[in-house]
C-alpha positions in Angstrom: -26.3 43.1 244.7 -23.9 40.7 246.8 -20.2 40.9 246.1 -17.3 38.6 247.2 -13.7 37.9 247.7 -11.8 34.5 248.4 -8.5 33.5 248.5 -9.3 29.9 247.0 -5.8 28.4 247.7 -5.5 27.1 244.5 -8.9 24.8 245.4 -6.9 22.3 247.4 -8.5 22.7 250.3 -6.8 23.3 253.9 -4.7 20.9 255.1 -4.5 19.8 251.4 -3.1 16.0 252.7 -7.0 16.0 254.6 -8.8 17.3 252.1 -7.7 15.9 248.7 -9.2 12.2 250.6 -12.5 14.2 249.7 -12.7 16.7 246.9 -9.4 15.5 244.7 -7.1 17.6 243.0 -8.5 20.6 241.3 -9.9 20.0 237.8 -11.6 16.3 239.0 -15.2 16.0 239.3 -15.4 16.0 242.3 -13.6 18.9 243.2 -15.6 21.4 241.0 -18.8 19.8 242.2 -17.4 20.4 246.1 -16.5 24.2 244.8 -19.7 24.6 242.9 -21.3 23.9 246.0 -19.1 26.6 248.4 -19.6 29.4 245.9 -23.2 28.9 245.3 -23.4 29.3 248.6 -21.9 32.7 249.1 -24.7 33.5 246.7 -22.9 36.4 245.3 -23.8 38.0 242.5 -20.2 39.2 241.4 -17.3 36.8 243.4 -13.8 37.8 243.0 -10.8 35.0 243.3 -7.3 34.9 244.5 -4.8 32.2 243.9 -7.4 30.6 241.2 -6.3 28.0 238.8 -6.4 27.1 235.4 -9.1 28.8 233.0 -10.0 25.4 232.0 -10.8 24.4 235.8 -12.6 27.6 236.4 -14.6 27.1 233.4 -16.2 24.4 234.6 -16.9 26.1 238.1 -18.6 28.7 236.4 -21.2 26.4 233.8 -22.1 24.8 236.8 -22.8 28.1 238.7 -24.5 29.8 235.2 -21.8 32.5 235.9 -20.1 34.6 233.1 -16.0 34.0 233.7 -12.8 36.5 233.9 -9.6 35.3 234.4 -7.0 37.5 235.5 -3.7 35.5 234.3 -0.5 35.4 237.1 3.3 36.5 235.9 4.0 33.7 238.3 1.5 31.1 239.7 -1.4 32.5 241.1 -4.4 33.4 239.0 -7.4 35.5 239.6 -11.3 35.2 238.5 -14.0 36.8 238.5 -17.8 34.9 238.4 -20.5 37.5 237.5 -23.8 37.5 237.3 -23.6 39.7 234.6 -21.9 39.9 231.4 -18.1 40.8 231.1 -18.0 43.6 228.6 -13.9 43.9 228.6 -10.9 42.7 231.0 -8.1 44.2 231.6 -4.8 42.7 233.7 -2.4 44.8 235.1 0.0 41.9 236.1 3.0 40.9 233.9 6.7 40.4 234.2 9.7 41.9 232.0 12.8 40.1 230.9 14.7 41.0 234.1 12.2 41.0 236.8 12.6 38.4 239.4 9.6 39.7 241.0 7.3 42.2 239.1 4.7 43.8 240.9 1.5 41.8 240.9 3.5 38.6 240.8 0.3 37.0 242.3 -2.3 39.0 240.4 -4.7 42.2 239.2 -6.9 42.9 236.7 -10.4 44.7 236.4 -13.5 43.4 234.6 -16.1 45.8 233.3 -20.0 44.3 234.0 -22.7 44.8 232.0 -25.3 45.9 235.1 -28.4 46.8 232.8 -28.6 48.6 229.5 -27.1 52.4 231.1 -24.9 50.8 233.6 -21.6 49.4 233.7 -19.1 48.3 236.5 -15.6 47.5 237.0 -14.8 45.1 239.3 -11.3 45.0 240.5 -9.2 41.7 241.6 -6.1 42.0 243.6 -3.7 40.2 244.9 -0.3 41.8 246.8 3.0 40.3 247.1 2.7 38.8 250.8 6.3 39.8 251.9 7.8 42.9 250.7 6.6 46.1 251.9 8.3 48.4 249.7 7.2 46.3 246.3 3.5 46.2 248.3 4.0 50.5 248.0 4.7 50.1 244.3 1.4 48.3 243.4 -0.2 50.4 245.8 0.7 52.9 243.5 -0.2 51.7 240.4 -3.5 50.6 240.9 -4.0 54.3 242.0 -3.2 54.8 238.7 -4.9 52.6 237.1 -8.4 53.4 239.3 -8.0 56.7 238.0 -7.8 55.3 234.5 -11.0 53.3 234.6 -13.1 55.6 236.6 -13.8 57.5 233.3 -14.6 55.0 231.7 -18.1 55.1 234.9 -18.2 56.3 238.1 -19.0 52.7 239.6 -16.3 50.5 240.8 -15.1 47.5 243.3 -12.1 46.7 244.4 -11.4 43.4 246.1 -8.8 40.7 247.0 -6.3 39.6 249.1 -4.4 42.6 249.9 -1.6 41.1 252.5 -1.7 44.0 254.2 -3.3 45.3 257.4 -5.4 48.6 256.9 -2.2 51.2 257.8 -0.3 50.5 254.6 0.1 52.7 251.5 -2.7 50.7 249.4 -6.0 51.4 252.1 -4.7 55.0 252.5 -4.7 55.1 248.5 -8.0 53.8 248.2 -8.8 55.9 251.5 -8.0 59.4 249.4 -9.5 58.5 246.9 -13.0 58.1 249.0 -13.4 54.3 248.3 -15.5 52.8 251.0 -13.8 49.4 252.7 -17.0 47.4 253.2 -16.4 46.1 256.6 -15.5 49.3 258.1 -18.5 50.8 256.8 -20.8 48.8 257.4 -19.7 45.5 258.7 -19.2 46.4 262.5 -15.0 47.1 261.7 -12.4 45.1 260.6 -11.9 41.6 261.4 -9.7 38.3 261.2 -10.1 36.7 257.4 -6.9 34.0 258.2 -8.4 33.0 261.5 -8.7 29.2 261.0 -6.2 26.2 263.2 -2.9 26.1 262.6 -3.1 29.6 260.3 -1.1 32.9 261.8 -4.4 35.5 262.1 -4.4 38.3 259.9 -6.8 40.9 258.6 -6.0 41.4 255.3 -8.9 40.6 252.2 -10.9 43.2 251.9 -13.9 44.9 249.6 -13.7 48.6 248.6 -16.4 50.3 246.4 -16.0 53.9 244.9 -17.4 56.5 246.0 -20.6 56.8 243.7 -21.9 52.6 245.7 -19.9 53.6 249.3 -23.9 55.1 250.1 -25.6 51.8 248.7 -23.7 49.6 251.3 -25.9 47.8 253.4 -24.0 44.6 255.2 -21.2 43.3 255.3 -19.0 39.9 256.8 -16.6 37.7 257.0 -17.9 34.5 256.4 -17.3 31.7 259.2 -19.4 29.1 258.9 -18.7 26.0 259.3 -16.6 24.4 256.5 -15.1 28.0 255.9 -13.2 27.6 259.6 -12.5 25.5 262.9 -11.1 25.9 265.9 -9.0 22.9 266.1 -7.8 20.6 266.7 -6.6 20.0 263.7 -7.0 15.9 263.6 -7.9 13.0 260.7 -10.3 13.9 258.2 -10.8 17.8 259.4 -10.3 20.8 256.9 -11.6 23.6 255.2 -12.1 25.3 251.7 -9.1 27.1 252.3 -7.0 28.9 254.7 -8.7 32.2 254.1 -12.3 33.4 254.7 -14.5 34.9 252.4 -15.6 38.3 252.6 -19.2 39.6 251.4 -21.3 42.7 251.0 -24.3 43.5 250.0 -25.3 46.7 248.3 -29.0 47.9 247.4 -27.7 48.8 244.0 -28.8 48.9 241.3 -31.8 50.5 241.1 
């Protein structure tokens, strides 16, 4: 099995003024046929989304992928999705907003799909995406998707997390996850952490990540960050030069199941 996370940027593309001469707005045809394209490539089996877009957009994405589709909505603006391989039994989203929040946690997103693997096996595969600039509301969601992992790991043993975490690995969320024996992919088995905002005229950071519980941590076989070209560049940044997005995908690969 090959799993994925990608910060989409909302499928404008980076620098949005460059690329929108090319793939459009989201929603056209020729944007979905452009992301079609970058996710079938990434040839994941189960592909987790930040800063999505409209089901209705997504939907397309995922006919043309044969993908089953999750959406995960946003309090605020910023979606999530999950394209599986395999059937979605049940969603669950653990982002909304009360009367008098300004910010709620998860104002981006988070949510869990359970996956129909094979006739005994299910999975829940977890999409997050932390609030970029406030550490202490980062602690909070930290803390409830402890919680909530808790929650759904009796419901199987078999889990994922992934997303855009906007965090390095010392904050509260990876020790969390950490205690609670969750695998991060690249450390494991990806040769260590490394840069997934590492594109021209984007502030490097190392911060989307893959986790799997305990019961898959011994399955892990590989693991990247993706950088090929069309994903990054070096610069400069000139006429007619962009990428999918201003973050890099990360994948891994599992010999799981059975």
């Amino acid at each position: 099995m090959r799993i994925g996370t990608y910060n989409v940027l909302g499928l404008t593309g980076y620098p949005a003024e460059e690329s929108r001469k090319q793939i459009d707005r989201p929603g056209t045809a020729d944007n979905v046929a452009h992301f079609t394209g970058v996710f079938s490539e990434l040839a994941c089996d189960v592909l987790g989304l930040e800063e999505g877009v409209a089901v209705g957009h997504m939907q397309k994405i995922a006919l043309g992928l044969g993908r089953h589709l999750a959406t995960f909505p946003s309090p605020i603006a910023w979606p999530g999705h999950v394209l599986s391989r395999y059937p979605v039994v049940e969603s669950r989203v653990f982002s909304h907003r009360g009367p008098d929040e300004e910010v709620p946690p998860f104002s981006r997103t988070a949510g869990a799909a359970l996956l129909e693997i094979d006739a005994h096996t299910r999975l829940w595969f977890v999409v997050l995406h932390l609030h970029p600039g406030i550490v202490e509301l980062r602690n909070v969601e930290a803390d409830i998707i402890r919680d909530r992992l808790t929650e759904l790991l009796t419901v199987t043993d078999n889990a994922i997390l992934v997303g855009d975490l906007n965090c390095e690995i010392e904050e509260r969320l990876h020790g969390n996850l950490k205690e609670m024996q969750f695998a991060n992919a690249m450390e494991t088995v990806g040769g260590g952490i490394q840069l997934t905002m590492d594109t021209v005229g984007i502030r490097p950071h190392s911060i989307d990540h893959i986790y799997v519980s305990p019961s898959l941590a011994g399955r892990l076989r590989s693991a990247e960050v993706v950088r090929r070209p069309g994903f990054r560049h070096d610069g400069p940044q000139s006429e007619g030069v962009w990428v999918h997005s201003d973050h890099l995908p990360v994948v891994a690969d599992l010999d799981w199941p059975e």
